[in-house]
Backbone as numpy.savetxt, mean C-alpha at the origin, in Angstrom:
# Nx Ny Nz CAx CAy CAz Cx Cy Cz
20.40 -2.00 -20.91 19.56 -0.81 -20.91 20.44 0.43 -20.91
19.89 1.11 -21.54 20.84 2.37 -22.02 21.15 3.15 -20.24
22.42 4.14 -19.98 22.25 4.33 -18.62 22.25 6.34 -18.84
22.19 7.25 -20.30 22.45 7.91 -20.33 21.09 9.02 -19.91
21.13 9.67 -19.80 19.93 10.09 -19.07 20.00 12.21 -18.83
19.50 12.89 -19.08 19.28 14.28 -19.11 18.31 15.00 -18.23
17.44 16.08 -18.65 16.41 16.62 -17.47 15.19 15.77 -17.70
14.77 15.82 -16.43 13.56 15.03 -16.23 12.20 16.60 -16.76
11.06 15.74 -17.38 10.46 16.01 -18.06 9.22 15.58 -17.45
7.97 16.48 -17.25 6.70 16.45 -16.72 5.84 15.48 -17.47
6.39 15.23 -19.06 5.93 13.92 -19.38 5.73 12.54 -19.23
6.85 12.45 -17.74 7.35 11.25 -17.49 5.48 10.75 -16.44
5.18 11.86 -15.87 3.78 11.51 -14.73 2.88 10.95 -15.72
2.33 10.06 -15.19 2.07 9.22 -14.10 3.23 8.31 -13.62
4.22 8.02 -14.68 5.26 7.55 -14.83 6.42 7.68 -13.91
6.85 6.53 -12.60 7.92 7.11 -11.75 8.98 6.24 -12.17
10.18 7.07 -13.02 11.36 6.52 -13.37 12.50 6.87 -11.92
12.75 4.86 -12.03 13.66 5.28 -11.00 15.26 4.88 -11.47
16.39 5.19 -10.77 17.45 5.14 -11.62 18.65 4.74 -10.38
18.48 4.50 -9.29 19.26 4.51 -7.63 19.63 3.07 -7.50
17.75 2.76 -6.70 18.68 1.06 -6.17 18.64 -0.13 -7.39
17.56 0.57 -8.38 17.67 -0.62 -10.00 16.81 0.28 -10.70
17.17 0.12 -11.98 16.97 0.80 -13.35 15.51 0.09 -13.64
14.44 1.29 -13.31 13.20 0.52 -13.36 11.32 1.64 -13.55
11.04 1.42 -14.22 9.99 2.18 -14.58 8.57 1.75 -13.86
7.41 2.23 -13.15 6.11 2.24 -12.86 5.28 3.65 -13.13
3.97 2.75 -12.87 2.99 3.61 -13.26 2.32 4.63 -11.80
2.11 5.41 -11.62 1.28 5.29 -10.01 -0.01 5.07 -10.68
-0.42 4.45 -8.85 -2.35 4.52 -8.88 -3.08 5.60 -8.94
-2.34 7.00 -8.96 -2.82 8.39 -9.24 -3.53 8.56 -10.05
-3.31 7.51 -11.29 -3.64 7.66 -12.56 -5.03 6.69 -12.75
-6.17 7.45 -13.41 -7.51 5.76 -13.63 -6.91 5.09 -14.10
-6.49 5.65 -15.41 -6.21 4.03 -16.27 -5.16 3.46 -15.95
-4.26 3.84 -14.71 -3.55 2.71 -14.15 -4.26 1.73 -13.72
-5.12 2.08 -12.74 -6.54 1.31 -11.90 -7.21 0.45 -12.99
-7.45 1.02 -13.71 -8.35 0.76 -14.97 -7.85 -0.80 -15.72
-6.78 -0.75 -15.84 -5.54 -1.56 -16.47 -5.15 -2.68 -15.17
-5.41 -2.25 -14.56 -5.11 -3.55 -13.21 -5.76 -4.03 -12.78
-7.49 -3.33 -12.71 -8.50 -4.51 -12.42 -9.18 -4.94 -13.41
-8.73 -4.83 -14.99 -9.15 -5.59 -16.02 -9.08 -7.01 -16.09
-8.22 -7.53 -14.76 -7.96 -9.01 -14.58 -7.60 -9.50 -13.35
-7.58 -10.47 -13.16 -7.41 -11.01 -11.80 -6.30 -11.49 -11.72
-5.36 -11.01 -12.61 -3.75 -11.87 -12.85 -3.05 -11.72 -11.83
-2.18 -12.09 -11.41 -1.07 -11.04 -10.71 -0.30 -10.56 -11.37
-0.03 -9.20 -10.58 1.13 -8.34 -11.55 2.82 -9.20 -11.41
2.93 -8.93 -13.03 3.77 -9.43 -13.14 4.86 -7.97 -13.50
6.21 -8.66 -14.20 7.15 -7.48 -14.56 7.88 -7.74 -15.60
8.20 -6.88 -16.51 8.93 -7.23 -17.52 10.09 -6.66 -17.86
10.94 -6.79 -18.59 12.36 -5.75 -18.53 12.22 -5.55 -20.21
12.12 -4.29 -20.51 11.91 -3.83 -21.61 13.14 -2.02 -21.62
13.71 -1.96 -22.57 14.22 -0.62 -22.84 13.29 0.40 -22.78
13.59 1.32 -22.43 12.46 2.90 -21.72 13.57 3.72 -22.49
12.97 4.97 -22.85 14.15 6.38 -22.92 13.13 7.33 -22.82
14.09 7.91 -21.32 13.56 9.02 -20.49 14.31 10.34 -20.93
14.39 11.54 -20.15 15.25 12.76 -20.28 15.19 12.75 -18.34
16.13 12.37 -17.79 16.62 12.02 -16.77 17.89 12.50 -16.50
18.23 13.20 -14.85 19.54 13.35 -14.52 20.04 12.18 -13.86
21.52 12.03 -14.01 22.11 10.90 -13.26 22.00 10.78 -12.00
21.45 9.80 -11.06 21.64 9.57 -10.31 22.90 9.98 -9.69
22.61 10.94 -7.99 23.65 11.47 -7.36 23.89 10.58 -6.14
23.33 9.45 -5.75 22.89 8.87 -4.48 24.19 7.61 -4.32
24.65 7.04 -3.71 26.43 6.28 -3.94 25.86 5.31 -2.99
25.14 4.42 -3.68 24.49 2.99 -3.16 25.16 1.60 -3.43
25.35 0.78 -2.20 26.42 0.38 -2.87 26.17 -1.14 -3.35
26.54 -1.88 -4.41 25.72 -3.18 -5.23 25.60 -4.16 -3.68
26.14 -4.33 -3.15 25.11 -5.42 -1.79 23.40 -4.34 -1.04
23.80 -3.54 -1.38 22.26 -2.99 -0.86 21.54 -2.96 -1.99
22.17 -2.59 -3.37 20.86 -3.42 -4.41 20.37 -4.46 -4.34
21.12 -5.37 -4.42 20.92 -6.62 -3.88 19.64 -6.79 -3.36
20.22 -6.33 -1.80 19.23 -6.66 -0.82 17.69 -6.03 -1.51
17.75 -5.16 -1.84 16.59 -4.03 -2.12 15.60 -5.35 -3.14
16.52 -5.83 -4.03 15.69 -6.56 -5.21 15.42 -7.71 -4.73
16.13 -8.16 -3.64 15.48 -9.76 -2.87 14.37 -9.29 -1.87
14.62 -8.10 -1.28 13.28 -8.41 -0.34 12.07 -7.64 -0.92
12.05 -6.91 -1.90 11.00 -6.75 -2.60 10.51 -8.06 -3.01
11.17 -9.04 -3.31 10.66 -10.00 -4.28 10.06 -10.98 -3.26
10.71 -10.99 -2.17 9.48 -11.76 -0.98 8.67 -11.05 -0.96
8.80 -9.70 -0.56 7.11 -9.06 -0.22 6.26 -9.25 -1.16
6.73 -9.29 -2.32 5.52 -9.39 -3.30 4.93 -10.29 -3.41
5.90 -11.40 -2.95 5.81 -13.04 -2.67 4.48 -13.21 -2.13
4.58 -12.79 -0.34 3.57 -12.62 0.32 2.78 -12.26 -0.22
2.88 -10.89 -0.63 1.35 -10.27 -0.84 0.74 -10.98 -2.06
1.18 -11.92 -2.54 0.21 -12.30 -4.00 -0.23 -13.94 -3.56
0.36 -14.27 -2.04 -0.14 -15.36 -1.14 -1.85 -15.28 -1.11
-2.95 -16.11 -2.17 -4.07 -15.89 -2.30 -4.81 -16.76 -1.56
-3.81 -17.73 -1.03 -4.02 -18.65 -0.03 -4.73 -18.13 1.23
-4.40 -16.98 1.95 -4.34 -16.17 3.21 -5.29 -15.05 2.25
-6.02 -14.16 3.46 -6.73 -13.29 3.38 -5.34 -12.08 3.19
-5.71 -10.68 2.67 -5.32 -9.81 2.42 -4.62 -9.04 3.84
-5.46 -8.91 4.63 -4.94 -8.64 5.98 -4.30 -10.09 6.45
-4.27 -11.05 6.53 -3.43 -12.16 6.89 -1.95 -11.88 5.90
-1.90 -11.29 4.71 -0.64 -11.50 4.14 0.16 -9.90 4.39
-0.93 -9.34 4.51 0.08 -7.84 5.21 0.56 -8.12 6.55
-0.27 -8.77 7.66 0.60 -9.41 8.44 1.88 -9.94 8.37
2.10 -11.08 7.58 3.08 -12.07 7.34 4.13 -11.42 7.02
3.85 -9.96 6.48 5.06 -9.51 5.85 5.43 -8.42 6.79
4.85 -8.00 7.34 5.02 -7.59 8.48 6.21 -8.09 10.02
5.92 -9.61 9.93 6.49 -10.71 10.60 7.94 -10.53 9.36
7.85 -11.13 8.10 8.98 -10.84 7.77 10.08 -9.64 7.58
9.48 -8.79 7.72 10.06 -7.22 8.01 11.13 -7.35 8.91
10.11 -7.78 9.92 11.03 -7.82 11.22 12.02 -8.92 11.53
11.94 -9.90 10.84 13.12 -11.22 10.86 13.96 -10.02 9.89
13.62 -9.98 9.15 14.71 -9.56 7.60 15.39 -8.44 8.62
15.35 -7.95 9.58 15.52 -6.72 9.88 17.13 -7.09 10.57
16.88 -8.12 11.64 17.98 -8.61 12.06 18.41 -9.91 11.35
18.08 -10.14 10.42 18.95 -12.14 10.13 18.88 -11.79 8.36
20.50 -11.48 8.10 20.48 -11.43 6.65 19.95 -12.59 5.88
20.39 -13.98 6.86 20.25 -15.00 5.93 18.93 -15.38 5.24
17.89 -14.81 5.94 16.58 -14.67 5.40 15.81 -13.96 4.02
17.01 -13.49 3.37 17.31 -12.71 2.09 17.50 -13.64 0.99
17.74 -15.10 1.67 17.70 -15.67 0.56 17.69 -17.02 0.44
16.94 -17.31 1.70 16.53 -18.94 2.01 14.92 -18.51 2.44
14.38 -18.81 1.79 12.80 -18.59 1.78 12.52 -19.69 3.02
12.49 -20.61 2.87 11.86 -21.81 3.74 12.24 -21.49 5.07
13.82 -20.61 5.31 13.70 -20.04 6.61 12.69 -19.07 6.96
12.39 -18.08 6.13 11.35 -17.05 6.47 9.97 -17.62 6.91
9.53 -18.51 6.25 8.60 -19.34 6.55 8.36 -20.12 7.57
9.45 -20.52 7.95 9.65 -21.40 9.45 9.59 -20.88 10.57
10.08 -19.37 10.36 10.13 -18.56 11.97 8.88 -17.37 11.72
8.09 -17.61 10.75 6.90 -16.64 10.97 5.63 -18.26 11.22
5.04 -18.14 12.86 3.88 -18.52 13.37 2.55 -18.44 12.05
1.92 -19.44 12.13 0.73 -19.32 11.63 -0.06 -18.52 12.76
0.30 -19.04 13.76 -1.11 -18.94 15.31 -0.60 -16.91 14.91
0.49 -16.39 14.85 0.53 -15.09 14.86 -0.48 -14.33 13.78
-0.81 -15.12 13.11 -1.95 -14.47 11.88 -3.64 -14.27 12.22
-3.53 -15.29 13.57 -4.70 -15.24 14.10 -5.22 -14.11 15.09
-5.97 -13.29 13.94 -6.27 -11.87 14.97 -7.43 -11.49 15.08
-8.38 -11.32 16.27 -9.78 -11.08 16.12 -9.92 -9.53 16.08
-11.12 -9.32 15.06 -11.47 -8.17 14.69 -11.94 -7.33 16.27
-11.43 -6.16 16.23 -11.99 -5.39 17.25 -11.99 -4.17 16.70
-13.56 -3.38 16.06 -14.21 -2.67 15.51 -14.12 -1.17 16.31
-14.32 -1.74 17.34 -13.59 -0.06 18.83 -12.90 0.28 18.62
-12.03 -0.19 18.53 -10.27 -0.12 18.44 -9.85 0.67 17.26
-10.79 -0.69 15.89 -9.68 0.18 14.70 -10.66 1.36 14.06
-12.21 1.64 14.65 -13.09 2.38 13.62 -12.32 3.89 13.66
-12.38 3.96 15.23 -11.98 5.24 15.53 -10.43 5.69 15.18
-9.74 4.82 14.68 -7.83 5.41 14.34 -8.35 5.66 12.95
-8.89 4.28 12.01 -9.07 4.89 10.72 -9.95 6.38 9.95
-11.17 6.08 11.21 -11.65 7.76 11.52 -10.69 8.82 11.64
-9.68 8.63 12.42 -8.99 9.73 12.91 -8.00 9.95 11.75
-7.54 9.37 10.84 -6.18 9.33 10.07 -7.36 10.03 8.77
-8.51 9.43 8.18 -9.15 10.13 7.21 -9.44 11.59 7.30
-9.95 12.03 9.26 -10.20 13.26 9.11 -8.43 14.26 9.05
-7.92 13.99 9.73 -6.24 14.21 9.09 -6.00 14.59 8.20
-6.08 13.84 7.05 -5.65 14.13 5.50 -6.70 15.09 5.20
-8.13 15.01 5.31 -9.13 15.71 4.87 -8.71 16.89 5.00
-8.28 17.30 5.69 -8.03 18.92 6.24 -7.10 19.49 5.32
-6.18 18.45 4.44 -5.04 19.03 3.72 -5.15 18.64 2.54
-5.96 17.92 1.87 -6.14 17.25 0.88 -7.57 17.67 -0.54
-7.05 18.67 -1.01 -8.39 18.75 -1.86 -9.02 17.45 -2.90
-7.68 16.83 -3.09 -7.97 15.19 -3.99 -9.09 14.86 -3.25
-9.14 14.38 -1.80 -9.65 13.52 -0.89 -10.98 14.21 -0.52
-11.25 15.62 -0.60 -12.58 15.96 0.36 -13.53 15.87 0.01
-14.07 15.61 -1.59 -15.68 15.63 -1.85 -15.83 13.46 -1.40
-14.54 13.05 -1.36 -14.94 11.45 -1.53 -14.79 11.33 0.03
-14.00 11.88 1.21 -14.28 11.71 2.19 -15.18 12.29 2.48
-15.84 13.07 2.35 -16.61 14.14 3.52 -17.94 13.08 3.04
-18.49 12.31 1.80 -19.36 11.37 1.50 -19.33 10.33 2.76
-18.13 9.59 2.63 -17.89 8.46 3.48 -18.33 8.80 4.64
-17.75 9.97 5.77 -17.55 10.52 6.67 -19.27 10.88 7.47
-19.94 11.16 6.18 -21.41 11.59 6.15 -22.03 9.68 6.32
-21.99 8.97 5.83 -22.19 7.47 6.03 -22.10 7.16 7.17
-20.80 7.13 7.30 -20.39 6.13 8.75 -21.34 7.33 9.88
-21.61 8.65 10.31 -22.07 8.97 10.95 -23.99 8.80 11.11
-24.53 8.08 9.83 -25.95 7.87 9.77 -25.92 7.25 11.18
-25.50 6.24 11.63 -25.91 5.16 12.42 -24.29 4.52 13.30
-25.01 3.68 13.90 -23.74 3.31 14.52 -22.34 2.98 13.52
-21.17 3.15 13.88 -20.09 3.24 12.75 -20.13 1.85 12.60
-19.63 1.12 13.40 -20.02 -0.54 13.16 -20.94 -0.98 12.74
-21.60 -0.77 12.58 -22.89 -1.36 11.34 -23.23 -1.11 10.11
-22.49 0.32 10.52 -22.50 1.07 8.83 -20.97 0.58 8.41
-20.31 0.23 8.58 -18.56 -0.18 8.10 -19.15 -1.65 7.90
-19.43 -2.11 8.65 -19.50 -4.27 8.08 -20.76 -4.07 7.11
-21.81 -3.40 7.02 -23.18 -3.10 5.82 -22.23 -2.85 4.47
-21.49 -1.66 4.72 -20.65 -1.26 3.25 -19.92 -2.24 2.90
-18.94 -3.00 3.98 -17.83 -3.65 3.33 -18.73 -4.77 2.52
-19.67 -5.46 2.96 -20.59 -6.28 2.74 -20.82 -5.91 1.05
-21.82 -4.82 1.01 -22.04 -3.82 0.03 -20.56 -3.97 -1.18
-19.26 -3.70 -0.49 -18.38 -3.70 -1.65 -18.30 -5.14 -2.28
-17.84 -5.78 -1.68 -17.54 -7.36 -1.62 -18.83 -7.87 -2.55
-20.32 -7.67 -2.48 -21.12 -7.82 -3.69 -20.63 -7.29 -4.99
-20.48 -6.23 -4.75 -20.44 -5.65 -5.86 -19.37 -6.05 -6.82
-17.80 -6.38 -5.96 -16.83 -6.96 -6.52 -16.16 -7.62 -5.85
-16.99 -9.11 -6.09 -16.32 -10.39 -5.54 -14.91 -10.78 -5.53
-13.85 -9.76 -6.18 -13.05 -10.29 -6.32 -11.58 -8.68 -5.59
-12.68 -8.42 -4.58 -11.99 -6.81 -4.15 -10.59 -7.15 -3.43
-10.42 -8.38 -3.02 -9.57 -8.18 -2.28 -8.40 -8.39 -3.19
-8.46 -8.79 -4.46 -7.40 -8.34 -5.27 -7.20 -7.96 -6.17
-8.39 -6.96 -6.45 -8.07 -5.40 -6.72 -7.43 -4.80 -5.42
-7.28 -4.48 -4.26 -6.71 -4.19 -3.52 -4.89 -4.88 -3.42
-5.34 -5.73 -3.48 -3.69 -6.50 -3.34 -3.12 -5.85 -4.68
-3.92 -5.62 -5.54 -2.96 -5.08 -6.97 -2.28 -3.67 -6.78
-3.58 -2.81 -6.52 -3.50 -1.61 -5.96 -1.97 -1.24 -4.71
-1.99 -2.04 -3.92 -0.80 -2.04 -3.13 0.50 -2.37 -3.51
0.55 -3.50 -4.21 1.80 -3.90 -5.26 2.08 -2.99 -6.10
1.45 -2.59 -6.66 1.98 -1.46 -7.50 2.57 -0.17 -6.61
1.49 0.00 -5.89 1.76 1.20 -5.32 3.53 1.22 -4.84
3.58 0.05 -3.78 4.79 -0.77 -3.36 6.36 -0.50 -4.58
5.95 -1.11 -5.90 6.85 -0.83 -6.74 6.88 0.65 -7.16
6.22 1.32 -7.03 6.28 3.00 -7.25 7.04 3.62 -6.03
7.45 3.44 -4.99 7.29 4.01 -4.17 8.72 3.11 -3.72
9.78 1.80 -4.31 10.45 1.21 -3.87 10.58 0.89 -2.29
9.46 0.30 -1.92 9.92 -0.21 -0.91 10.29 -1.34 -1.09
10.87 -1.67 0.68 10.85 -0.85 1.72 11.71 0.27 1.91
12.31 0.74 0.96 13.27 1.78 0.93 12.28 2.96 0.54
11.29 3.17 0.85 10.11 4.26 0.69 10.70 5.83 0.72
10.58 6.66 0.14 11.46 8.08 0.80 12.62 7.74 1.41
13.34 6.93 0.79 14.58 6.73 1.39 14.89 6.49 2.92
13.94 6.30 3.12 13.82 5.05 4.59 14.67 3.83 4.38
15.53 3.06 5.18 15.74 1.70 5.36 15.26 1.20 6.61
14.53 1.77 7.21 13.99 0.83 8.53 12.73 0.47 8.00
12.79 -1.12 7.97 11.64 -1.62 7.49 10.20 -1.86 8.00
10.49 -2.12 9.33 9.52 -1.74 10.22 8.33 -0.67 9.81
9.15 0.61 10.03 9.24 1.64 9.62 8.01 1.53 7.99
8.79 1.24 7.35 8.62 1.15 6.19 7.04 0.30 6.11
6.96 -0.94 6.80 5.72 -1.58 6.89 4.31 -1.09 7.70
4.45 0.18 8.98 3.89 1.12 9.62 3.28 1.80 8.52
4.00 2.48 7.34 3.49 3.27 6.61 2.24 2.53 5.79
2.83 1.22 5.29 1.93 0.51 3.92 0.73 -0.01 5.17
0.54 -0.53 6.28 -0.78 -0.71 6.73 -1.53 0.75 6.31
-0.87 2.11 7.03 -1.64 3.23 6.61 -1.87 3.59 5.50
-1.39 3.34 4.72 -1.89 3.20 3.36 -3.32 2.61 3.17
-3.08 1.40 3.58 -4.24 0.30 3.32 -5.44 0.60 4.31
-4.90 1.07 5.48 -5.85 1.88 6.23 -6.84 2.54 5.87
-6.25 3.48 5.22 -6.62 5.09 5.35 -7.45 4.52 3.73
-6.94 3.87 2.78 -7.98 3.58 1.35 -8.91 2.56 2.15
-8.76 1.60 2.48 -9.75 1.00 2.69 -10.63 1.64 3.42
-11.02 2.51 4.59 -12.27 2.83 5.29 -12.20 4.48 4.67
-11.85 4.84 2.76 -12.31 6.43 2.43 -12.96 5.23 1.29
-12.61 3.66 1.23 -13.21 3.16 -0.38 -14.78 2.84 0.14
-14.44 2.24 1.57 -15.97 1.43 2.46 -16.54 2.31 2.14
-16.59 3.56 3.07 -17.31 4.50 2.91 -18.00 5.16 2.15
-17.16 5.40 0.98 -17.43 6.25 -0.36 -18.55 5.48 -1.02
-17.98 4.07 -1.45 -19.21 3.36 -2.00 -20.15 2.48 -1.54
-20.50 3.10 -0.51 -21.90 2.56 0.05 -22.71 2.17 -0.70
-23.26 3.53 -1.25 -24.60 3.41 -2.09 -24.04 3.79 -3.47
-23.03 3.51 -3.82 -22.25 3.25 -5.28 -22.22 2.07 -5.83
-22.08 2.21 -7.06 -22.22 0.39 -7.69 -21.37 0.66 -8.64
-20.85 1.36 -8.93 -19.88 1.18 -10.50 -18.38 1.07 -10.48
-18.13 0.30 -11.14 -16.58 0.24 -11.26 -15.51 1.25 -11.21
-16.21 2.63 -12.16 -16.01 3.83 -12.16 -15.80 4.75 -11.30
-16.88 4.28 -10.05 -16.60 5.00 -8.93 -15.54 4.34 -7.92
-15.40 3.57 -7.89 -14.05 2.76 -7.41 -13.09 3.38 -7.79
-12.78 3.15 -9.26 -11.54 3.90 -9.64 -10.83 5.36 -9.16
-12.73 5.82 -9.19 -12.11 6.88 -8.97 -11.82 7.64 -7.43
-12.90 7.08 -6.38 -11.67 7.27 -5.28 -10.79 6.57 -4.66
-10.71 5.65 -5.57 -8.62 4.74 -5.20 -8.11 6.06 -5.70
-8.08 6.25 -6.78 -7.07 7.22 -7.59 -6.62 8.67 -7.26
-8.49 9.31 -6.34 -7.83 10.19 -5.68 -6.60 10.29 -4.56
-7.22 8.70 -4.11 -6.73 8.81 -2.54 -5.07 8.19 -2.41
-4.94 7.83 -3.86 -3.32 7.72 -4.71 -2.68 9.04 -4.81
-3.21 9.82 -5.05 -2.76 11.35 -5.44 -2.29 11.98 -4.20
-3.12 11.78 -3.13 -2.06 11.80 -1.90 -0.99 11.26 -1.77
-1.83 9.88 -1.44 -0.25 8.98 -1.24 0.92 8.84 -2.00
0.89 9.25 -3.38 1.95 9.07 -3.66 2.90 9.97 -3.82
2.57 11.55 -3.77 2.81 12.40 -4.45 3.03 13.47 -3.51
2.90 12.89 -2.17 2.98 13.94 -0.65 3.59 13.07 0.18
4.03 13.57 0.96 5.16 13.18 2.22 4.10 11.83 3.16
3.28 11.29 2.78 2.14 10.57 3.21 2.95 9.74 4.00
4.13 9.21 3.92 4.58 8.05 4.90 4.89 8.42 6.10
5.51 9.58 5.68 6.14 10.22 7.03 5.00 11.23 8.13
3.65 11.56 7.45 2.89 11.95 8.46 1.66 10.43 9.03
1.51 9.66 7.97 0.83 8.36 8.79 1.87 7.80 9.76
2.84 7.92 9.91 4.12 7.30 10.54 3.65 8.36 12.13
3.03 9.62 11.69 3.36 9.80 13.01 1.65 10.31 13.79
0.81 9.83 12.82 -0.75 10.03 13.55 -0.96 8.40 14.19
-0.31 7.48 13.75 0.08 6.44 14.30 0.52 6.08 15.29
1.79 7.20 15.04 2.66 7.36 16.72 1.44 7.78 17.83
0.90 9.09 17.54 -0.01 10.05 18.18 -0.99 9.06 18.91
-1.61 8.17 18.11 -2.45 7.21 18.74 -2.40 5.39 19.40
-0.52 5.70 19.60 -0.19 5.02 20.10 0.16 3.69 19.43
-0.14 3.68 17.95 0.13 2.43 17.61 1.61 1.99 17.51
2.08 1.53 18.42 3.84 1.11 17.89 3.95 -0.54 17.69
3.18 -1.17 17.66 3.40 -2.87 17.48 2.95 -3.73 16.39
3.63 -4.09 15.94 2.92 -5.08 14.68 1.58 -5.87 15.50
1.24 -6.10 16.82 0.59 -6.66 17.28 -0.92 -5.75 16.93
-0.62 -4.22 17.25 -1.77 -3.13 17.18 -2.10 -2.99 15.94
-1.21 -2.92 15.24 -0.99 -3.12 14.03 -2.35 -4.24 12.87
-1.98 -5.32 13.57 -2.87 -6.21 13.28 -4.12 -6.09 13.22
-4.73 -5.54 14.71 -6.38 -5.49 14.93 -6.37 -4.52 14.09
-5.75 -3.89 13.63 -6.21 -2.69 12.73 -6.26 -2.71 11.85
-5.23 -3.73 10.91 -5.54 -4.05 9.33 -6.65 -5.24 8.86
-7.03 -5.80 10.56 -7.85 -7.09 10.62 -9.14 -6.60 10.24
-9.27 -5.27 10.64 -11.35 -4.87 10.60 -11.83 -4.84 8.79
C-alpha cells in the first residue's frame, strides 16, 4: 500500500483514515448509509485490504512495531468476542470486558486464545437485571449529552418524554419489547453498529488511550447511552428509517466529540468503577 500521503481533505468524512498503529480505512456510524449498508444483512463484518489514495499528512506519532502488534491482536479478539452469537450481546461485552482485564496484565494472552478462554468464568456472565440501578445512570448520561448536543435533542427529548408517561420500568421493557418485534434481529444490528464504531475509533487505543479498562468503561457508555436514546426514541416508531436515523445521530456525538473522555467521567460521578457495576448496567 502506497505510504505517501499530503493534506487531509474534508472529503475524506465520513471516512476515518488512519495511518499510526496500521494503515487502515473506516466508515463512521455518523453516516445513514453507513447504518444503511450494515443492516442490509446479518453477516458479520468482515475486512478487506484493498489500496485507498487519500491527501494525508505523515504520521508524527513514533509507535513502536511490538505495540502494533499488540494493537492488531487484541482488536482481533475483541471482535472475536463481540461477533460470539452464541452469548447475548450484553454477555459478550462482558467477556471482553473480563478479557480487557487479563490482557491488561498477562501478555501471553495476546496470542493463545484457549488461555483467554480458560481464565474468563462462565458463572461471571451471570448477571441479574436490576432496572433501579441501571434506569436512572442511563437517564442521567442521556440528560448530559442533551444539554450539549444539538444531533441528540429532538431524538432525546422524544425518548425522555416516553420513559416519563409511566413508570420508567415498564415503559423501558414495553419499548425494548416493541424494538425486538419490530427487528428480530436487533441485537446484531447493534453488535454491527459497535464493531464498526470500535474499528473507527481504534480501539482499545481510543483517543490515544492505552488503558484498556479504561478503554472498555467508555464502549459500555457508548452502548449505554444508544441503547436507552434507541428504546426510547422508537417506541411508537416502526421503520427502519427511523432507527437509522437516531443511531446516526447519536454517532455524530460519539464519534466526532471527546465522548470517551466525558462518559469516562459521568461514570466516575455516579460511582461506577467495576466491571462488576458495569455489568448490571449493560445487563438491563
Amino acid at each position: 500500500m502506497a505510504k505517501t500521503f499530503f493534506l487531509l481533505s474534508v472529503a475524506t468524512i465520513p471516512r476515518g483514515v488512519r495511518i499510526d498503529y496500521k494503515l487502515e480505512c473506516s466508515c463512521s456510524n455518523s453516516c445513514e448509509k453507513v447504518l444503511e449498508l450494515l443492516f442490509a444483512s446479518d453477516d458479520k463484518i468482515a475486512f478487506e485490504n484493498k489500496q485507498l489514495t487519500f491527501n494525508l499528512p505523515l504520521s508524527s506519532k513514533k509507535i513502536s512495531e511490538e505495540l502494533k502488534i499488540s494493537y492488531d491482536r487484541i482488536r482481533n479478539i475483541s471482535f472475536s468476542i463481540l461477533q460470539n452469537r452464541r452469548l447475548s450481546l450484553p454477555e459478550r461485552l462482558l467477556f471482553l470486558g473480563k478479557a480487557m482485564q487479563i490482557l491488561s496484565s498477562n501478555n501471553d494472552a495476546l496470542t493463545d486464545w484457549e488461555f483467554l478462554e480458560e481464565n474468563i468464568s462462565s458463572d461471571s456472565l451471570d448477571v441479574q437485571n436490576n432496572f433501579s440501578y441501571s434506569l436512572p445512570i442511563q437517564e442521567k448520561i442521556l440528560l448530559c449529552f442533551l444539554k450539549y448536543s444539538p444531533s441528540i435533542q429532538s431524538y432525546a427529548n422524544k425518548a425522555l418524554d416516553y420513559f416519563n408517561i409511566d413508570d420508567k420500568t415498564d415503559q423501558y421493557i414495553k419499548a425494548s419489547l416493541h424494538l425486538k418485534d419490530l427487528f428480530p434481529n436487533e441485537e446484531v444490528m447493534f453488535e454491527k453498529a459497535i464493531i464498526n464504531h470500535l474499528f473507527f475509533e481504534q480501539f482499545p487505543f481510543s483517543k490515544n488511550k492505552n488503558n484498556f479498562f479504561e478503554s472498555f468503561k467508555a464502549l459500555c457508555g457508548v452502548y449505554l447511552f444508544i441503547r436507552y436514546l434507541v428504546v426510547g426514541y422508537m417506541a411508537d416508531k416502526t421503520s427502519l428509517n427511523d432507527l437509522i436515523d437516531v443511531m446516526a445521530a447519536a454517532f455524530r456525538l460519539i464519534d466526532h466529540t471527546d465522548f470517551d473522555k466525558n462518559i469516562g467521567i459521568i461514570l466516575q460521578q455516579e460511582g461506577v468503577t467495576t466491571i462488576e457495576q458495569l455489568a448490571v448496567l449493560i445487563k438491563a
